[in-house]
C-alpha positions in Angstrom: -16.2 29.2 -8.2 -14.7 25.6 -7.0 -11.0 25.7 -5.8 -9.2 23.4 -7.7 -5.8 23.3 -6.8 -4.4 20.6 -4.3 -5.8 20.7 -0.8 -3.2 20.9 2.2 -3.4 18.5 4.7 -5.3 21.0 7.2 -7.6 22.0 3.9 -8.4 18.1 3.6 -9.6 17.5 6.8 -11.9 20.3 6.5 -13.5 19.6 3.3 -13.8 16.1 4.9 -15.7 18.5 7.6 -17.7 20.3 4.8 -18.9 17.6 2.9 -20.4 15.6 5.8 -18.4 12.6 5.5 -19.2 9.9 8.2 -17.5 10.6 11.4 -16.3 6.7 11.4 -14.4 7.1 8.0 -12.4 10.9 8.9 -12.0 8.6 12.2 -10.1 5.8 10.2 -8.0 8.1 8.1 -6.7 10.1 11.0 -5.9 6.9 12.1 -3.9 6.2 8.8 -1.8 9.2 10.0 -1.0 7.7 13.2 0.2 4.0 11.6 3.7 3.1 12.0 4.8 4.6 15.6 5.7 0.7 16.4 7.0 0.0 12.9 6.4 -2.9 11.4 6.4 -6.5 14.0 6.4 -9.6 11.6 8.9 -8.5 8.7 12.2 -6.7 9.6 11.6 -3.2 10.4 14.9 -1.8 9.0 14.7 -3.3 5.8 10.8 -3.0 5.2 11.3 1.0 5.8 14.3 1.5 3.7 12.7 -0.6 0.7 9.5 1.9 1.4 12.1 4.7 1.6 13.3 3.8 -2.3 10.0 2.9 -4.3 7.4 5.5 -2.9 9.2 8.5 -1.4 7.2 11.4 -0.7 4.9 12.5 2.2 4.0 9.3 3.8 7.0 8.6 5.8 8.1 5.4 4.8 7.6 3.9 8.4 4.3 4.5 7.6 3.8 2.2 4.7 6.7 0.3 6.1 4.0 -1.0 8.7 0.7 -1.3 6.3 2.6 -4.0 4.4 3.7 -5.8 7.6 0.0 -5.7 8.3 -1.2 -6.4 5.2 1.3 -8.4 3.2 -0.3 -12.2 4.3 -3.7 -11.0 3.2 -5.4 -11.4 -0.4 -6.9 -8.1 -0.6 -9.7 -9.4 -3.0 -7.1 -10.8 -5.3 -6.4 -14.9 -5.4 -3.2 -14.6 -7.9 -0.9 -17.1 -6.1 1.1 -18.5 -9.0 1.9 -22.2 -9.0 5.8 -23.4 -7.9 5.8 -20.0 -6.3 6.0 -19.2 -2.4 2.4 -18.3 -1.3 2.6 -14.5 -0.6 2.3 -15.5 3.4 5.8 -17.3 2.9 7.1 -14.8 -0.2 7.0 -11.7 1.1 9.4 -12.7 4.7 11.4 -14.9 2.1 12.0 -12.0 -0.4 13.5 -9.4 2.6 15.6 -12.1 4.0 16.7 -12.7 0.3 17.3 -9.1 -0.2 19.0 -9.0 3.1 21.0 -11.6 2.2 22.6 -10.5 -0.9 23.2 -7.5 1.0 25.2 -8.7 3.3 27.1 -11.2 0.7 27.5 -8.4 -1.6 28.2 -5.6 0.3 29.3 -6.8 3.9 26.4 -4.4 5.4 22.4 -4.7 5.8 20.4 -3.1 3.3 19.4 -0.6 5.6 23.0 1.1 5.3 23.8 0.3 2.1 24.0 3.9 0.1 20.8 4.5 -2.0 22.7 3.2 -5.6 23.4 -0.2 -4.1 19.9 0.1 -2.6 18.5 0.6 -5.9 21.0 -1.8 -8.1 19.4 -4.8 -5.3 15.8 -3.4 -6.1 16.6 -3.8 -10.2 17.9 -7.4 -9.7 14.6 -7.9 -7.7 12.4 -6.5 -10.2 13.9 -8.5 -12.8 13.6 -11.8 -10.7 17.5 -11.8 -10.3 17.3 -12.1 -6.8 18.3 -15.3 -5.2 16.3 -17.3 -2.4 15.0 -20.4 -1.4 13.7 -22.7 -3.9 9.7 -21.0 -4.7 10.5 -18.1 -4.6 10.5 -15.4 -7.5 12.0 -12.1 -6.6 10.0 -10.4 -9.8 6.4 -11.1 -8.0 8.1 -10.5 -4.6 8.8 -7.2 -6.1 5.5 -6.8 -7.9 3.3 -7.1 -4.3 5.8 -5.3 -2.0 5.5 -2.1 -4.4 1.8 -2.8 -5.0 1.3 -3.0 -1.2 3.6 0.0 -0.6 1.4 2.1 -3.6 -1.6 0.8 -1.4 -0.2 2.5 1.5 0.7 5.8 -0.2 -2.5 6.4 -1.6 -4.7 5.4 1.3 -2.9 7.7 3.8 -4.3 11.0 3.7 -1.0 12.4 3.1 -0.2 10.4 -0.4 -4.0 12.0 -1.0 -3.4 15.7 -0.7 0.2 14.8 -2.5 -1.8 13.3 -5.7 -3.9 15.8 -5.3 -7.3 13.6 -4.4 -9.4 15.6 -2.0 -10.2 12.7 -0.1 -14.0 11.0 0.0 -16.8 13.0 -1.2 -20.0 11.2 -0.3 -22.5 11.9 2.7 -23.9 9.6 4.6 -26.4 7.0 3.1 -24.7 7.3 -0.5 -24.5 4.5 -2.3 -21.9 3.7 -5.1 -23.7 1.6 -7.7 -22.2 -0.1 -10.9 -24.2 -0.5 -14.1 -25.0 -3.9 -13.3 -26.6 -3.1 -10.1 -28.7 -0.3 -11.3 -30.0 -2.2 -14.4 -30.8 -5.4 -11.3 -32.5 -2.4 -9.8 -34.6 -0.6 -12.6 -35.8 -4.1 -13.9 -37.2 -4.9 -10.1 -34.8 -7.9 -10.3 -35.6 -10.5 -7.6 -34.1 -9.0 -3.8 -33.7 -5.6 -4.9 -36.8 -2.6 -4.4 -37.4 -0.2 -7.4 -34.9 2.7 -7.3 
């Protein structure tokens, strides 16, 4: 009979082990494990980890997701949803930690970093709700919306935030293939480019 309750971390490695995953891939998520020993280098450190700290506590340390979205925050990620009179998400994401910096230091005479976790989380609110001032094109509501999406991206694709939600990690072997309804019907019906299933 399968075990189904959550995995430890030592457990997910091992079932990683079991189930033949490609070396290359157990490689990359160790290395997820390893991310943020520098801390973030392009977006203030202090500030990046105690936002981290406030919207995805649990296992991954927040240093840890801290510096996924300074590597990540300039890049589309398969998404094109820049919004029109709004900051490109190169220039929004610096613009809305300054901003939240900012009013952090008008506000409470102390970086965000120190502030005590309510007026941590009264600065997030005013974020969320696009109450946030900062320089003209910017919109602290999608600032908000793609820090905490990039931050959820970092939480679940740490092996950590996976035994934490309880996802046992990958479970193909090499040479699987993961293919959509469209491509198997291109397949079946021998469609131009593709060899018969």
């Amino acid at each position: 009979m399968p075990d189904h309750r959550y995995p430890t971390v030592e457990e997910f490695w091992q079932r990683l082990e079991d189930r033949e995953v490609e070396p290359d891939l157990r490689r990359a998520l160790r290395d997820r494990t390893t991310r943020g020993r520098d801390g973030p280098s392009r977006l203030p450190a202090a500030t990046v980890v105690a936002v981290a700290a406030r919207l995805t506590p649990g296992a991954v340390p927040p240093e840890a997701q801290a510096a996924f979205l300074d590597e990540h925050y300039d890049r589309q990620l398969g998404r094109g949803d820049d919004k029109a009179g709004v900051l490109p998400r190169r220039e929004l994401i610096p613009a809305g930690f300054a901003a939240l910096e900012g009013s952090a230091h008008a506000e409470h005479g102390a970086a965000f970093a120190r502030l005590p976790a309510e007026a941590q989380d009264e600065l997030l609110t005013r974020a969320e709700r696009g109450r946030l001032p900062g320089p003209d094109g910017f919109d602290s509501a999608t600032w908000f919306r793609r820090t905490r999406g990039l931050l959820l991206l970092a939480y679940g694709s740490d092996p950590r935030g996976m035994v934490e939600m309880g996802f046992p990690g990958p479970s193909y072997r090499p040479g699987h293939l993961w293919l959509d309804e469209g491509e198997v019907a291109a397949r079946a019906g021998r469609r131009r480019g593709y060899r018969v299933l």
